[in-house]
C-alpha positions as MATLAB code, in Angstrom:
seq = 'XXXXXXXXXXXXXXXXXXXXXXXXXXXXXXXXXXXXXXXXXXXXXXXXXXXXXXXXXXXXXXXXXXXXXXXXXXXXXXXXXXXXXXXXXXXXXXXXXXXXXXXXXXXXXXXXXXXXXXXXXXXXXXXXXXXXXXXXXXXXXXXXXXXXXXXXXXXXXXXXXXXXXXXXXXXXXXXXXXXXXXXXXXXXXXXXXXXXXXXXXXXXXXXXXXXXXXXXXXXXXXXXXXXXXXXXXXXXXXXXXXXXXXXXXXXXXXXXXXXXXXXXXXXXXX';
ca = [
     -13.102   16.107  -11.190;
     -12.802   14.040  -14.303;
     -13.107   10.880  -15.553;
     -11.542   10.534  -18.748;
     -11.226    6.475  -19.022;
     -14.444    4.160  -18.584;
     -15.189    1.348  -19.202;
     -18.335   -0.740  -19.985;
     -19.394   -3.976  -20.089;
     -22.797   -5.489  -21.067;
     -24.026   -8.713  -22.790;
     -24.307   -7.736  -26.366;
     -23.030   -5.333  -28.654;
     -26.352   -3.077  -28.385;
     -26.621   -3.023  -24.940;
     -22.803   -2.009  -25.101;
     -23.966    1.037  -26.769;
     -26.689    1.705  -24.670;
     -24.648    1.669  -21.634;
     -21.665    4.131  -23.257;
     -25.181    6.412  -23.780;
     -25.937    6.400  -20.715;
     -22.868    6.845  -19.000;
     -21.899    9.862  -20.921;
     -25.369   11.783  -20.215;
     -25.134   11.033  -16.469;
     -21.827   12.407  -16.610;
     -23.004   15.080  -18.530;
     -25.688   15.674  -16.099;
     -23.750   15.764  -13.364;
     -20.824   18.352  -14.941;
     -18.374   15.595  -15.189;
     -15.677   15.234  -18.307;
     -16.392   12.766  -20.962;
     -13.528   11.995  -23.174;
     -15.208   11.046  -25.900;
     -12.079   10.860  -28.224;
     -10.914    7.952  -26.215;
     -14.303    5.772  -26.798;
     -14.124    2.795  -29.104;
     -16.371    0.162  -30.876;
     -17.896   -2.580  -28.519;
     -15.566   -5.806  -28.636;
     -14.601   -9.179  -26.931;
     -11.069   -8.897  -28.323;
     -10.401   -5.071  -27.396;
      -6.916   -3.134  -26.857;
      -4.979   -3.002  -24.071;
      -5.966   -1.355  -20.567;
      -4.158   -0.819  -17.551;
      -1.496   -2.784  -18.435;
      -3.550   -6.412  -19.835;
      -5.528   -7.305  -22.881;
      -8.714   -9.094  -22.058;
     -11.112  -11.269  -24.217;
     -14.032  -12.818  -23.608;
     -14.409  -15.373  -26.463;
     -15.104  -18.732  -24.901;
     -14.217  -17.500  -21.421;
     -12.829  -14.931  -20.199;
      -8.423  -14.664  -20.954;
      -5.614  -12.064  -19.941;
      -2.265  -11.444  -22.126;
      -0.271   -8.560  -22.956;
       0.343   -6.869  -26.084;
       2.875   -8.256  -28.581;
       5.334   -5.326  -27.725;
       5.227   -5.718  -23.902;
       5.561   -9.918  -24.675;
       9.076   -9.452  -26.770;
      10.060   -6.787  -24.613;
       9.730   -9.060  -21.561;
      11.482  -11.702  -23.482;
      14.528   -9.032  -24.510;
      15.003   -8.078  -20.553;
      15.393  -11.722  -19.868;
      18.026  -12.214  -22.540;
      19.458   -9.291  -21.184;
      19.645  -10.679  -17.842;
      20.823  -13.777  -18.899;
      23.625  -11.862  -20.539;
      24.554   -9.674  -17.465;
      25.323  -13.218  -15.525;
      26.748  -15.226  -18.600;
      29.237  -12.653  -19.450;
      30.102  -10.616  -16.521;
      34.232  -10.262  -15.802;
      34.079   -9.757  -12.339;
      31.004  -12.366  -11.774;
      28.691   -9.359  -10.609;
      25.870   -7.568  -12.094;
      25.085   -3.921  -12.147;
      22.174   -3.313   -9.202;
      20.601   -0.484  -10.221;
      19.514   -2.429  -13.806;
      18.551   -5.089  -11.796;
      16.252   -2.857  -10.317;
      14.806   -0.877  -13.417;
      14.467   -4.885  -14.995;
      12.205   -6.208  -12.065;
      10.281   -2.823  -12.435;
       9.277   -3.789  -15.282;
       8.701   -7.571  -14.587;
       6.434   -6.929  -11.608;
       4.533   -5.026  -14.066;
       4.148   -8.101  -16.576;
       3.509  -10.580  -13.481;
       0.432   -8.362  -12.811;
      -1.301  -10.354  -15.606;
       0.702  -13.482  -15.616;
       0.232  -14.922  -11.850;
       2.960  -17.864  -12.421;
       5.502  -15.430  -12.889;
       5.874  -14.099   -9.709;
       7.776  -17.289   -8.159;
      10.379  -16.735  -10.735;
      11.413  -13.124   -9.613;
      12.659  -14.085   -5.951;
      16.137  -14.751   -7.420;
      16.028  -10.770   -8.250;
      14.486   -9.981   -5.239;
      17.176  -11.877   -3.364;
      20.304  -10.702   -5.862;
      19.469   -7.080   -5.397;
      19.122   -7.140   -1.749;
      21.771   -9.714   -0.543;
      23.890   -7.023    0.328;
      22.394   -5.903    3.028;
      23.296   -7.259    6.695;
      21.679  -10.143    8.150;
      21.491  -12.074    4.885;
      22.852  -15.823    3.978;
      24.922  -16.320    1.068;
      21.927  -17.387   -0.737;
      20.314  -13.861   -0.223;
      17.622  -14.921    2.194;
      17.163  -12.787    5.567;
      18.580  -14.766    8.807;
      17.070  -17.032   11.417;
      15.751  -14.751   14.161;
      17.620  -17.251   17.093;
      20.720  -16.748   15.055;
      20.598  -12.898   15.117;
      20.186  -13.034   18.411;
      22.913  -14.995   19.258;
      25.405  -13.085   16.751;
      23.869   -9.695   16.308;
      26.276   -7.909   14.615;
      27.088  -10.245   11.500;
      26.944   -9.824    7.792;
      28.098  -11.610    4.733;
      31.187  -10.974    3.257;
      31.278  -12.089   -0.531;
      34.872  -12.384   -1.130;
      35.650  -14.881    2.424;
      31.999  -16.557    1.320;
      31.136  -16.842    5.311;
      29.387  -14.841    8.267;
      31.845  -12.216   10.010;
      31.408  -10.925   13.328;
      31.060   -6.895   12.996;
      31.307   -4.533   15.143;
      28.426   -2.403   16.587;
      29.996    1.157   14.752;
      30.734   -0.794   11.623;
      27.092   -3.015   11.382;
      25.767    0.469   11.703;
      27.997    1.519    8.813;
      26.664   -0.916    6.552;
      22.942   -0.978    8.034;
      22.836    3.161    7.582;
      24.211    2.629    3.506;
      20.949    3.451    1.731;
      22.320    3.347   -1.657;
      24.175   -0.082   -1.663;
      27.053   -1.452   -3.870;
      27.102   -0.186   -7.400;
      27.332   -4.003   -8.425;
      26.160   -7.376   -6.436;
      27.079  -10.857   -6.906;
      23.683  -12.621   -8.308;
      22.661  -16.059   -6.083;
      22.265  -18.971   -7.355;
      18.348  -18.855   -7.518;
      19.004  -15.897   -9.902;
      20.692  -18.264  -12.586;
      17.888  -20.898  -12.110;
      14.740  -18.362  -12.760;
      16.443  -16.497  -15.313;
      16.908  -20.325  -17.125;
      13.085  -21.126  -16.322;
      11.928  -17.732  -17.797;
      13.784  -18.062  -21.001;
      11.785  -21.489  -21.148;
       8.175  -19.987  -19.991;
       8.885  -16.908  -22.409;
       9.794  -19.109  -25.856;
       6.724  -18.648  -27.632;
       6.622  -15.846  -30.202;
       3.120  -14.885  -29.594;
       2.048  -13.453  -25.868;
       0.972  -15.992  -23.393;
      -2.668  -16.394  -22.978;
      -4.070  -16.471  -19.147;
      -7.550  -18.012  -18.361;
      -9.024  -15.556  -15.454;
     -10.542  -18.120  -13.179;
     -13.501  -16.812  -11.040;
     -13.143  -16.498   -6.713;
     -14.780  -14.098   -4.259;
     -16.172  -10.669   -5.279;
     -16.981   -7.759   -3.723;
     -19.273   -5.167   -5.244;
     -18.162   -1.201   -4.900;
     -16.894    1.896   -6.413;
     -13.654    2.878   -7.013;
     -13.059    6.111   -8.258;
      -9.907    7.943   -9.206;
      -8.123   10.756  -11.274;
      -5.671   13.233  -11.502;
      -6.073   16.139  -13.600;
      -3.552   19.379  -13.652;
      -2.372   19.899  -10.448;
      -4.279   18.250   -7.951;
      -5.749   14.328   -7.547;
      -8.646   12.675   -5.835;
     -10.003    8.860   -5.464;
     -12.914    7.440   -3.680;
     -13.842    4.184   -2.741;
     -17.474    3.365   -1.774;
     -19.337    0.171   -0.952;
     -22.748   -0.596    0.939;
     -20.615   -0.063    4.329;
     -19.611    3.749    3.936;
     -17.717    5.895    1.458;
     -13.898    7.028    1.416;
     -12.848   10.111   -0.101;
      -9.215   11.770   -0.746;
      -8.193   14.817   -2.514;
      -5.839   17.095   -2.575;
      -3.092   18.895   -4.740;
       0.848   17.753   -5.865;
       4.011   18.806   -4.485;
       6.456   20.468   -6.821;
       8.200   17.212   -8.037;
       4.924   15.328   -8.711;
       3.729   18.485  -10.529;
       6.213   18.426  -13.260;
       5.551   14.847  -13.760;
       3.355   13.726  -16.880;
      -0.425   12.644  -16.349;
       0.012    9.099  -16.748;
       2.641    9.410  -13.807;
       0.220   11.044  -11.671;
      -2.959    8.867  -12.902;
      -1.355    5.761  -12.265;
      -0.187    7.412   -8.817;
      -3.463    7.891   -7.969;
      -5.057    4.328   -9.082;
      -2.610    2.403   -7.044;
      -3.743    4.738   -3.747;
      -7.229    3.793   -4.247;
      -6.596    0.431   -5.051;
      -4.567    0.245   -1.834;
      -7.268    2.070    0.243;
      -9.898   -1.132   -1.042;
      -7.628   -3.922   -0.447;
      -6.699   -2.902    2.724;
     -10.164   -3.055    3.721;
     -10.325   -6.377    2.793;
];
């Protein structure tokens, strides 16, 4: 195994040090990897790491790098564009997708964002049957009492289908090439452009809740991967090699791969 990012946090700049010492002899010791190349200088104000910056000047605060910020602030012009000057009043769904991607990313730091990606949520999956005109998923007691139904965009209304052609549409995987974006689309994409004005990143206060105390381990080096999670209660433990198509992908594919497994292996225990 190896463990090629750490990170350490103590009280003062010394005890920094001492800790980074200590760290890298245990793991020494114990015939584990130490990428030294990758250590820096203790700091309140250090680079970004899985995605954030933190500091811890007068509290603790999350942001994201100046290059993530205008790049956030780009994809939102661009959406704005997509809708604003569209000539057949749709919007291409497969950048919709690659944009929220990328958004979902950014909303991992900024928790008020999340709210204002439902109108993507809903625009990219209205198509499917069983859906309002707004996007949203139907009643339950309406399903039931017109099963096979779906919205058609260009009538604006709920049409009765029937059971070989619902299954059509319910069996289409891929989905229209281009969707008509709902009205809550226009309305986040307006509050975004607002939230996202500032030229310099937006700075997050972390406020504290419950914690939990444990390990969680991960990596994935060459061909195969491994994580383990561990608290007072017992210890869980997964390894294992890639497939061909995860193989060929690059490390930070298959690292980040393996970070959101364990992280979904701790909060699921939760």
């Amino acid at each position: 195994l190896g463990f090629p990012v750490n990170r350490v946090t103590a009280a003062t700049k010394i005890q920094a040090w001492w800790a980074a010492r200590r760290l890298a002899s245990t793991l020494s010791r114990l015939g584990l990897q130490d990428a030294a190349r990758k250590r820096t200088s203790p700091s309140q104000t250090p680079g970004p790491w899985a995605g954030s910056v933190a500091h811890t000047q007068g509290g603790v605060f999350l942001l994201v790098s100046q290059e993530k910020w205008q790049k956030t602030k780009d994809l939102i012009r661009e959406l704005s564009v997509m809708i604003s000057d569209s000539p057949d009043g749709k919007v291409d769904r497969k950048r919709l997708e690659q944009i929220r991607g990328f958004l979902i990313y950014v909303s991992r730091t900024y928790p008020w964002m999340p709210p204002y990606l439902k109108g993507l949520h809903l625009t990219i999956d209205g198509w499917r049957p069983g859906r309002d005109g707004g996007g949203f998923r139907l009643k339950e007691r309406v399903k039931r009492k017109r099963p096979y139904i779906s919205w058609d965009w260009k009538l604006e209304e709920l049409i009765d289908l029937s059971p070989d052609e619902f299954a059509v549409r319910v069996g289409s995987i891929e989905g229209p090439d281009r969707v008509v974006p709902v009205d809550r689309l226009i309305r986040d994409v307006e509050a975004l452009l607002r939230l996202l004005a500032g030229s310099s990143p937006s700075v997050t206060v972390v406020r504290s809740g419950t914690f939990f105390t444990f390990y969680l381990m991960g990596d994935a080096s060459g061909k195969g991967f491994g994580s383990a999670y561990w608290d007072l209660e017992n210890l869980q433990w997964e390894s294992g090699h890639y497939g061909p198509q995860l193989q060929a992908e690059s490390s930070n594919f298959t690292g980040g791969k393996s970070l959101i497994k364990a992280n979904f292996t701790s909060n699921f225990k939760f």
